[in-house]
N, C-alpha and C positions, 0 to 999 in steps of 0.2 A: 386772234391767236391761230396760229398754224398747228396743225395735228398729223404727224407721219406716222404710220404705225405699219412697222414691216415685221414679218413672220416667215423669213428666206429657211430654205431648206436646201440642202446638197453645199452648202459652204465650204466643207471639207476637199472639195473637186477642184477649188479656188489655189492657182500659185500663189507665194508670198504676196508679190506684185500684185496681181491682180484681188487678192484678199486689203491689200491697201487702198485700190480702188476704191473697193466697196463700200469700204470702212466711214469713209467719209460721203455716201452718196445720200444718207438720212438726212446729213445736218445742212447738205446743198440744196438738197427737196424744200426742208423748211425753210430757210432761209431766202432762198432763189426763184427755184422754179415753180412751187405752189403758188407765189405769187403773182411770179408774172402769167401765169395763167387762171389765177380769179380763184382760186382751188384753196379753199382754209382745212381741209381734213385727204388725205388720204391711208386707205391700206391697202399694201402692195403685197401681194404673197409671192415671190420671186422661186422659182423652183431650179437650182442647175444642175443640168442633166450629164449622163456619158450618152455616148452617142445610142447604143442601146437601148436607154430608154427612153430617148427623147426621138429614138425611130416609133416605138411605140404610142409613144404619145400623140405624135404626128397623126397617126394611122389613126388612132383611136376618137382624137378631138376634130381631124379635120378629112380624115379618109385619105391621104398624103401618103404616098411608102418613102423611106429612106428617111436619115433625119435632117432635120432642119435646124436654122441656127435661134429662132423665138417663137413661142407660139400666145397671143396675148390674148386675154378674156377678160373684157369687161363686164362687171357682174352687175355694177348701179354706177350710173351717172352723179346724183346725189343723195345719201355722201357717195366719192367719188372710191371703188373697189376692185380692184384690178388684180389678177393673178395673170404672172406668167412662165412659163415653161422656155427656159436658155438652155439650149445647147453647148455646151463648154466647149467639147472636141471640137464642134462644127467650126466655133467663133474663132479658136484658134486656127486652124486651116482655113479658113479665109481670111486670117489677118496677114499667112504667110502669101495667101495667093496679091492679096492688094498693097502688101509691101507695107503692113506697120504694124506696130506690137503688137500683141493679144490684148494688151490693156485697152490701149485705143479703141479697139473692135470692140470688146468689153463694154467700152463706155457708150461706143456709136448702138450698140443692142440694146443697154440699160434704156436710153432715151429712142430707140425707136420705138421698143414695150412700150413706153409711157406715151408718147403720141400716138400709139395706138389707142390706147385706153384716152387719148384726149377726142378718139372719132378721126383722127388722120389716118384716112389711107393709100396704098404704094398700088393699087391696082393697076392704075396706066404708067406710062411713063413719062407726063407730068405731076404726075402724085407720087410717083418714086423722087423726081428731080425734089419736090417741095419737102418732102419727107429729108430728101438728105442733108437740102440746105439746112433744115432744120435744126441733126442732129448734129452736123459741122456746127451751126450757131452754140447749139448748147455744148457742144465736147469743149468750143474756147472757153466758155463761159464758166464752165465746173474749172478749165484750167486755171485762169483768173485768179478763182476763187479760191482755189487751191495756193496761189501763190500769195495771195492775200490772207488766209487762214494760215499760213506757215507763221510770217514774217509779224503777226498777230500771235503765235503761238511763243515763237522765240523771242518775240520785244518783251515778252511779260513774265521771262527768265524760265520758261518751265524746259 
């Protein structure tokens, strides 16, 4: 049995869009991605910030000025406990700079946080490159899912 237990705070900061996202990233976690990484329980505290506070947070958790677009903290390996700190404003201003939705971006931060908390990290620029393949892998793979949880949704007349 898979265990997701999320405790998101700042949700209100979330577009329509990207509040759709989200919606569906619990039941992808249990379904998907817990598994394919050996993981039966997670809690995720997700916090998303305005730039303001997520400039402060920066400074405070990591001595950083300015803000930044995640800040991840692994609290226990097992069970597996991870809080992170999103930047909203930031994500969106970089979705504008690399030319794709906020959602996208949205999703590429969702799953950087969480390989972070898997112990991946972007320090060099092979670990950035691994890191990104990464979250390309999983951004298709929530897509997927998402088109398969639709067409699953609507075959069963709801």
């Amino acid at each position: 049995m898979v265990v997701v237990w999320i405790e998101a705070e700042g949700e209100s900061l979330l577009t329509p869009a990207e509040q759709h996202i989200w919606l569906h990233i619990p039941s992808f976690l249990e379904e998907v991605f817990l598994a394919a990484h050996n993981r039966p329980f997670l809690q995720w505290s997700p916090m998303f910030l305005n730039n303001q506070d997520m400039e402060q947070a920066n400074q405070s958790i990591l001595g950083h000025s300015g803000p930044t677009d995640v800040i991840t903290l692994t609290l226990s390996n097992r069970p597996w406990i991870i809080e992170s700190y999103i930047g909203i404003e930031t994500i969106r201003s970089q979705a504008a700079v690399w030319g794709v939705t906020p959602e996208e971006e949205l999703l590429r931060i969702l799953f950087h946080s969480l390989l972070h908390g898997l112990g991946y990290d972007d320090a060099t620029r092979q670990q950035h490159r691994q890191m990104y393949a990464l979250e390309t892998e999983w951004i298709g793979q929530f897509e997927r899912w998402m088109k398969e949880h639709k067409s699953k949704h609507y075959s069963h007349g709801e």
